[in-house]
C-alpha positions in Angstrom: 48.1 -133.2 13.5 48.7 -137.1 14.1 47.6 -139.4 11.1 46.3 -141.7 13.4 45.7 -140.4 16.9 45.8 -142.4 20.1 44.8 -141.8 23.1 46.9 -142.1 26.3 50.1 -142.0 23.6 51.3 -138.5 24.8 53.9 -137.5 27.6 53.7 -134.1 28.2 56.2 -132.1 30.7 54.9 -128.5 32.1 57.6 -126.1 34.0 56.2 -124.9 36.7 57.5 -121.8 39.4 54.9 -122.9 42.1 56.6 -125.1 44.9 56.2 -128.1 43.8 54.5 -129.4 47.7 51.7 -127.1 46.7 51.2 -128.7 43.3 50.9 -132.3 45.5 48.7 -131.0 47.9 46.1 -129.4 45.2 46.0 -132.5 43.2 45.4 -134.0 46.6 42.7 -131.8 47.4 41.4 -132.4 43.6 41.6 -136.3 44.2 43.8 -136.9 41.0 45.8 -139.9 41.5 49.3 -139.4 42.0 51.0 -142.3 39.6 54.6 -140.9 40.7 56.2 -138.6 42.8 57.3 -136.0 44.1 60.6 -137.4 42.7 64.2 -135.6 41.2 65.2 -135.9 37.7 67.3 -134.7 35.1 65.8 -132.1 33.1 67.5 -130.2 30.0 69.0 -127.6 31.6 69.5 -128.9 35.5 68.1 -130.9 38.0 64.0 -131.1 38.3 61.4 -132.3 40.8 58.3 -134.4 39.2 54.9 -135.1 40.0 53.3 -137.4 37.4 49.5 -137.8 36.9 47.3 -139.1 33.9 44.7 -136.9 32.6 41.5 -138.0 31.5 42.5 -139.5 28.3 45.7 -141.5 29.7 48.1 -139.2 28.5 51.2 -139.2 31.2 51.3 -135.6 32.9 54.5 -134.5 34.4 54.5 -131.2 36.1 57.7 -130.1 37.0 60.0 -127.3 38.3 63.7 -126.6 38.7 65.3 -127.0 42.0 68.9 -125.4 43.0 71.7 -127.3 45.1 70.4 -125.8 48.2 66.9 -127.4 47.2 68.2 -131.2 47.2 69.9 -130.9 50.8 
């Protein structure tokens, strides 16, 4: 438990296995605002695509999932 906690201080990353368009378009649908993305990255083990969104506190929310070689073409 934080000491002192502060809102919007958190940067959370969630792995997801659902295609990563279908992510964008449900947030769409769900008018969350979008602050980034769909973008690449580097993630621990390989090479990640990002959407990034705030929840209602201001935390940063990245959801994310692994994409192969063939995926980046």
């Amino acid at each position: 438990k934080a000491h002192v906690p502060t809102p919007g201080s958190a940067d959370l990353c969630f792995i997801t296995s659902t295609n990563l368009d279908e992510v964008f378009e449900h947030l769409k649908v769900c008018r969350t605002e979008v602050v980034e993305g769909p973008v690449d990255r580097t993630g621990a083990v390989g090479t990640i695509r990002s959407v990034y969104v705030r929840d209602p506190d201001g935390n940063l929310i990245e959801i994310s999932n692994y994409i192969s070689k063939v995926d980046r073409i």
